[in-house]
C-alpha positions in Angstrom: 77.6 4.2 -80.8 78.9 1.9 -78.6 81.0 4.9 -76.7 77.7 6.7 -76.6 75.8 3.8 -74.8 78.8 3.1 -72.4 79.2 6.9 -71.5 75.2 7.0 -70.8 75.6 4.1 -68.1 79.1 5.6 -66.9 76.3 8.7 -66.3 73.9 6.7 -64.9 75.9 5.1 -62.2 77.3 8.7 -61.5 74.0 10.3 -61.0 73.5 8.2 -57.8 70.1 6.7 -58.9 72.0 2.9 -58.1 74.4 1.4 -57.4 76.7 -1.3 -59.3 75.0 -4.4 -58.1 71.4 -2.4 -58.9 72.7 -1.5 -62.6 74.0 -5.7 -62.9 69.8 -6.1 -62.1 68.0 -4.3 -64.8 67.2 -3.9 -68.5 67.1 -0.5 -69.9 64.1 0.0 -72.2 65.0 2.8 -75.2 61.6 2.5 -77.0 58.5 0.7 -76.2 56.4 0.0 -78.9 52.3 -1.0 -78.2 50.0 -2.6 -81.1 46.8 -4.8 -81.2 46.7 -7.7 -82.4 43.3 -9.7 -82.4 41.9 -7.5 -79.9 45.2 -7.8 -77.3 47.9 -5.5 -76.1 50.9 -6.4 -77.5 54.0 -4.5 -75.5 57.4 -4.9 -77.3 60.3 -3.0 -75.5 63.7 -2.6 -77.0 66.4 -2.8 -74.3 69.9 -2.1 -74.4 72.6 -5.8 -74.4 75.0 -5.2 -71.5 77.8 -7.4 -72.7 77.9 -5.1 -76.5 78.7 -2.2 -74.4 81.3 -2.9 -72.1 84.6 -1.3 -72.0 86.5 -4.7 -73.3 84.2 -4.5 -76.8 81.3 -6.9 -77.4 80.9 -9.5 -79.8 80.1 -7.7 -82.5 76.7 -8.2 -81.9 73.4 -6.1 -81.7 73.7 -3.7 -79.1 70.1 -3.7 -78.5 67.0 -6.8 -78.0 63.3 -7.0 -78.5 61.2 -8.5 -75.8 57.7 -8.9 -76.4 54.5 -10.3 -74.8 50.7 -9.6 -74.9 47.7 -9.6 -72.7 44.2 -7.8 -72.6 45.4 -4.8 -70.8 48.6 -2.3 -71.5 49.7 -3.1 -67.6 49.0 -6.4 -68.0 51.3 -7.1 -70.8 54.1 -4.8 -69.8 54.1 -6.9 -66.8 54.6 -9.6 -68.8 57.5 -8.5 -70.8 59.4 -8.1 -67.5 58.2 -11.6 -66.6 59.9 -13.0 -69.8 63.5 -11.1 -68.9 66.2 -12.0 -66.7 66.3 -8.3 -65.3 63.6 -5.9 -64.2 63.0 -3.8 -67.1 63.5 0.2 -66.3 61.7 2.7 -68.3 63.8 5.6 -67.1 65.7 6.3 -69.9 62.8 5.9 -72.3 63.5 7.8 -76.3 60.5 7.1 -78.0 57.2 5.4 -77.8 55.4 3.9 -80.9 51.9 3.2 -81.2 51.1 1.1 -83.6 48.5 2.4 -86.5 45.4 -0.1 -85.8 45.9 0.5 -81.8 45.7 4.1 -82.2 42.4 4.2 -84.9 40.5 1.4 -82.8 41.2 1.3 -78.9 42.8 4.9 -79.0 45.7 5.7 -76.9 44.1 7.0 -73.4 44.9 3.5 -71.5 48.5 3.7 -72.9 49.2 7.3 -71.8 47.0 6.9 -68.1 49.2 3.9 -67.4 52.9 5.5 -67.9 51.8 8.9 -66.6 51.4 6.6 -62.9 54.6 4.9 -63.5 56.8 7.3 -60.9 60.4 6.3 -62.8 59.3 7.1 -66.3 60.3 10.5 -67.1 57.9 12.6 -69.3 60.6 14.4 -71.8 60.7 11.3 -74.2 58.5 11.2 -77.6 55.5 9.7 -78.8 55.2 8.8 -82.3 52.4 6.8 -84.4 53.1 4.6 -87.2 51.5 5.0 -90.3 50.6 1.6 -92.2 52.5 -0.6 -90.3 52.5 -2.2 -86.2 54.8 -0.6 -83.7 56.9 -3.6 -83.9 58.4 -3.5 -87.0 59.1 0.3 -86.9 61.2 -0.9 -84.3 63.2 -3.8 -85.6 64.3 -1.3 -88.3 68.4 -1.3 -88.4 69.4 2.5 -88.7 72.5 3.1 -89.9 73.9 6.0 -87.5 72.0 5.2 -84.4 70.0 2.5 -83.5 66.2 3.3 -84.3 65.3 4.7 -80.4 67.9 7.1 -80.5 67.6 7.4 -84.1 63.5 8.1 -83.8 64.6 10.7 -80.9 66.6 12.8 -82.4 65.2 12.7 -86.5 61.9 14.3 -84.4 63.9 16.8 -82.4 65.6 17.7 -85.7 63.0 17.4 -88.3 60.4 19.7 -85.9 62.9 22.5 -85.4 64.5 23.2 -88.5 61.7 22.4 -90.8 58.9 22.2 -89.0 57.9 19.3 -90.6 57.4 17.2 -87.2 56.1 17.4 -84.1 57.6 17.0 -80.3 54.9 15.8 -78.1 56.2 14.4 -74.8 54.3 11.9 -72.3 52.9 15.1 -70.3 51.7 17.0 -73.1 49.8 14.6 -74.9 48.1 13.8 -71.1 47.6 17.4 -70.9 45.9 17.4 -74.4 44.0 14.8 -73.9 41.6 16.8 -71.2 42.4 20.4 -73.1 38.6 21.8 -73.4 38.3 22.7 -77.3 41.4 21.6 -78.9 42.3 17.6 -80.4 45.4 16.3 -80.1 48.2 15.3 -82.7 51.6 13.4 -82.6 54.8 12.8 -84.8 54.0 10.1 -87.4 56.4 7.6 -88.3 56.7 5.7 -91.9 58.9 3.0 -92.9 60.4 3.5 -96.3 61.4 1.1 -98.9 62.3 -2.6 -98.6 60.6 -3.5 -95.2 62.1 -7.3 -95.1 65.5 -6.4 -95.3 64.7 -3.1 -93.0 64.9 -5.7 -89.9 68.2 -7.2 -91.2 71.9 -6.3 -90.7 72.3 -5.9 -94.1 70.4 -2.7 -93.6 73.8 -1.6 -92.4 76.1 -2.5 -94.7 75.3 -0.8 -98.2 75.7 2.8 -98.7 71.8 3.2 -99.3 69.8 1.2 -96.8 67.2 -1.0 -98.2 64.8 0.7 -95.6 64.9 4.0 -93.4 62.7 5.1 -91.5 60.9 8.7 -92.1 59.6 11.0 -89.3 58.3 13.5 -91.1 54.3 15.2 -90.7 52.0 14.2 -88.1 49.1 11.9 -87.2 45.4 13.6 -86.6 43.4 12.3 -83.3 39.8 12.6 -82.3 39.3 12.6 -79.0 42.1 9.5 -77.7 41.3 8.1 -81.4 43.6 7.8 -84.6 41.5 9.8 -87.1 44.1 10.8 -90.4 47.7 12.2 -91.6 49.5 15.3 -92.2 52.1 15.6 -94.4 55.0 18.1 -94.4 53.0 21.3 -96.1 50.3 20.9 -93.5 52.4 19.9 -90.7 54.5 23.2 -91.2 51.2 25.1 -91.2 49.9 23.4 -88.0 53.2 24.6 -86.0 52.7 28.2 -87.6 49.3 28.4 -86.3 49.8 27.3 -82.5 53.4 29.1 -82.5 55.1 25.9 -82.7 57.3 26.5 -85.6 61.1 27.7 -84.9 62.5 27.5 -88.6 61.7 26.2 -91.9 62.4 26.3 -95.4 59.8 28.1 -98.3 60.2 29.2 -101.7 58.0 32.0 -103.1 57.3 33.2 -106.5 59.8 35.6 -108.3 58.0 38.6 -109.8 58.7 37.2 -113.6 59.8 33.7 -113.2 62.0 31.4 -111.1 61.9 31.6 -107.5 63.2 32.4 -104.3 64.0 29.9 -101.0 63.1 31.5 -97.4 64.3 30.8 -94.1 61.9 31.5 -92.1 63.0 31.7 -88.6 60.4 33.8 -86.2 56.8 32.9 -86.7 53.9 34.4 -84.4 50.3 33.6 -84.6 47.8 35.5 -82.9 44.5 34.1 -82.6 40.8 35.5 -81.2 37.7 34.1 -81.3 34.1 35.0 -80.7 30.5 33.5 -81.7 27.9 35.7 -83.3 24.2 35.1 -83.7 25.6 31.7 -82.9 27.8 31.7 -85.6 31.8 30.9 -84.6 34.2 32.9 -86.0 38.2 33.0 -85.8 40.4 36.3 -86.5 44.2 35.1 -87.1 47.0 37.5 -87.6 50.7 35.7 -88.5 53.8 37.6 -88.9 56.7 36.2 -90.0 60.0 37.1 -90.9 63.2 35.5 -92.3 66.1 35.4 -95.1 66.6 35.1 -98.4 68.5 31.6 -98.5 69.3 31.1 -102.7 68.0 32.5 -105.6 66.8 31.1 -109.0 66.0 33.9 -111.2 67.1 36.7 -112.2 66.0 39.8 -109.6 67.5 42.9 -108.3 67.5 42.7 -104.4 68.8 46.2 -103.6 65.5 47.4 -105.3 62.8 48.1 -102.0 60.0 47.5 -104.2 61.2 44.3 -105.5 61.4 43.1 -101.8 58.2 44.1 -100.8 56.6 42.3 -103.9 58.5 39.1 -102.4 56.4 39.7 -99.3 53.5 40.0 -100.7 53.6 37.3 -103.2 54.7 35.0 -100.1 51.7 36.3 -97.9 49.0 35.7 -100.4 50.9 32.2 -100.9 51.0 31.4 -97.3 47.7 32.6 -97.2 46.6 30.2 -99.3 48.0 27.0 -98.0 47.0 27.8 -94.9 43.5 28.0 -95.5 44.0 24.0 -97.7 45.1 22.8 -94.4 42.4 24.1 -92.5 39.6 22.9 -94.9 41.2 19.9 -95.2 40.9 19.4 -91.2 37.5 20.8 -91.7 36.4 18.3 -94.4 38.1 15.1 -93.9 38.8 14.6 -90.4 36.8 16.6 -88.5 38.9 17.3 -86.0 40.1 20.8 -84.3 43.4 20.4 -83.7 44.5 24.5 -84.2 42.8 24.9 -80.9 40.2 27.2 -82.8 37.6 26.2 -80.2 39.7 26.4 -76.8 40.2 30.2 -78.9 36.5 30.5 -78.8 36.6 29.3 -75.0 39.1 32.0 -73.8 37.9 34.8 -75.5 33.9 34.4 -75.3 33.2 31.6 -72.8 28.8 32.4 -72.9 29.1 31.7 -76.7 31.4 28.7 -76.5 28.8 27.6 -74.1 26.1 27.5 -76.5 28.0 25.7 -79.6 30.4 23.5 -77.9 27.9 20.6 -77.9 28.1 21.0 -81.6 31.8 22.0 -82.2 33.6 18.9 -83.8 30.7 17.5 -85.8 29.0 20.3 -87.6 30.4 24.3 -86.1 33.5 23.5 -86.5 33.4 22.2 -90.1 31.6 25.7 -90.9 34.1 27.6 -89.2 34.9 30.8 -91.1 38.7 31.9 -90.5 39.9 34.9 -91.1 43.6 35.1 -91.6 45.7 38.0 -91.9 49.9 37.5 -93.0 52.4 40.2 -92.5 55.6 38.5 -93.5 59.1 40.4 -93.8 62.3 39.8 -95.5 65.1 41.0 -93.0 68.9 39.8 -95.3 69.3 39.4 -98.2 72.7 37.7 -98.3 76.4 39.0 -98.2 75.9 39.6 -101.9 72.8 42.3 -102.9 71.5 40.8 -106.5 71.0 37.6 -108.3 74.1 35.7 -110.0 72.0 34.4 -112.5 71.6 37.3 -114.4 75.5 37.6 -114.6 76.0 34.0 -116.0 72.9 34.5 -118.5 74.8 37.7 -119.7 
């Protein structure tokens, strides 16, 4: 870690953005993390210790500090973080940002985002996250064992959303861009802290093979408007990337024809959606395909048998099917909220109809929505080897 930090500044100071005496006067902020507490702001930014990284070896020390300060607007505390440190802190190398869970359900997030988006040196390609039960804060005081929690937060998102699918990676842009999207909510990668919280914060988080605490970056959080409205977890989030072509790969299992089952890799995903309103009723046509591999087997099937495979397909289309339509309903019934972008659909393809139901979208349309989906799913390998080895070990 500590070569990775000191190879970052040795970049920094080679990309010309300073020079030595400029890098000596600043604090570079990984992760900023915003909560509210008794109806203020309260900023804590987690900067990098100059001394742990230098080429000589630290102390032996955290390699990273928490500032933190509060004040009635997002600017105003911000302002005072920098206040409170010996060097101007610089936002250009952001990883993540953390809202925490009471900021984002009751003053909603639109303040936050406005205010970085007009802050010319922070870059847009970092991630926003939103912590579920907990404060911003002590998602960041979180010791991780193989990088600390920024970096760690960065890259579990980057991973988790494209192999499983069971995250998402919304930047500072995209979520400003969603926020003024005509008929479509917005989401953003949800963050949990598992297990022992008070030892989480501690360095002994580091020293046992099993951490007491780790931090978990899987599903996403639900927004209404700039507001915090409910969760998704890893079935639904999956099913949310599918449906606004999101998804790279993921990982299924689907019914064997007598018992047992089969794991998937699914790794191409396209959804197709159209939308019209009739007799002033909205209505959504979807049509996935997907395709993929056969990844293991537990049962006992004959995969050079074309009939076999195509009951597969099937049997993973209706299931897929399925699902799909839970997570939908569930959007429909609990949270109320369109995040599929069913009524920016609607927009596009019949803007005189959208016109005449989008006062009533989110709060009563949208909950009656009828979706139509159509699956086409195809199994492309097998494997190097054609049938199951379990029905040569039961014989």
């Amino acid at each position: 870690m500590i070569k990775k930090m000191s190879l970052m500044i040795c970049l920094l100071l080679l990309s010309g953005c300073w020079d030595k005496s400029e890098l000596n006067e600043i604090a570079i902020a990984l992760a900023i993390g915003i909560d509210l507490i008794d109806d203020e702001y309260v900023v804590t930014a987690q900067v990098i210790v100059p001394s742990e990284l230098s080429q000589n070896g630290g102390t032996g020390n955290s390699q990273i500090t928490m500032l933190k300060a509060k004040d009635k607007s997002v600017l105003g505390a911000i302002n005072k973080v920098t206040e409170a440190s010996p060097r101007a802190i610089y936002p250009g190398h952001l990883q993540i940002l953390v809202f925490g869970e009471t900021l984002a359900r009751e003053k909603g997030i639109v303040e936050t985002v406005d205010s970085f988006t007009r802050n010319w040196e922070v870059r847009s390609d970092f991630f926003i996250a939103v912590a579920k039960d907990t404060n911003a804060e002590e998602i960041l005081k979180v010791q991780t064992p193989l990088e600390i929690a920024p970096i760690h937060m960065f890259y579990s998102i980057q991973q988790t959303a494209q192999n499983s699918g069971k995250s998402v990676r919304i930047s500072l842009i995209e979520i400003a861009q969603e926020l003024e999207k005509v008929g479509k909510q917005p989401v953003l990668a949800k963050v949990e802290l598992k297990g022992d919280t008070k030892k989480g914060a501690s360095k002994q988080n580091l020293e046992g093979i099993n951490p007491e605490a780790h931090l978990n970056m899987s599903g996403l959080s639900v927004f209404k408007k700039d507001k915090l409205v409910g969760w998704l977890e890893q079935e639904d989030t999956v099913n949310f990337n599918i449906i606004t072509n999101h998804l790279k790969s993921t990982v299924d299992t689907v019914s064997c024809p007598k018992e047992g089952n089969i794991e998937l890799r699914i790794n191409k995903a396209k959804s197709k959606l159209k939308g019209n309103v009739i007799n002033g009723q909205p209505k959504i046509d979807m049509n996935i395909k997907l395709s993929g591999n056969i990844n293991a087997i537990a049962c006992d099937i004959d995969l050079q048998d074309e009939n076999i495979i195509k009951e597969l397909e099937t049997n993973y289309e209706k299931q897929l099917k399925a699902s799909m339509l839970k997570t939908i309903k569930k959007l429909q019934d609990e949270h109320h909220s369109d995040i599929f972008g069913f009524g920016r659909t609607i927009y596009e393809n019949d803007p005189k109809g959208w016109n005449k139901i989008k006062d009533q979208w989110t709060e009563e349309l949208f909950a009656e929505l009828e979706v139509i989906i159509e699956v086409e799913a195809t199994i492309k390998n097998t494997g190097i080897t054609n049938n199951s080895l379990l029905g040569n070990v039961k014989d």
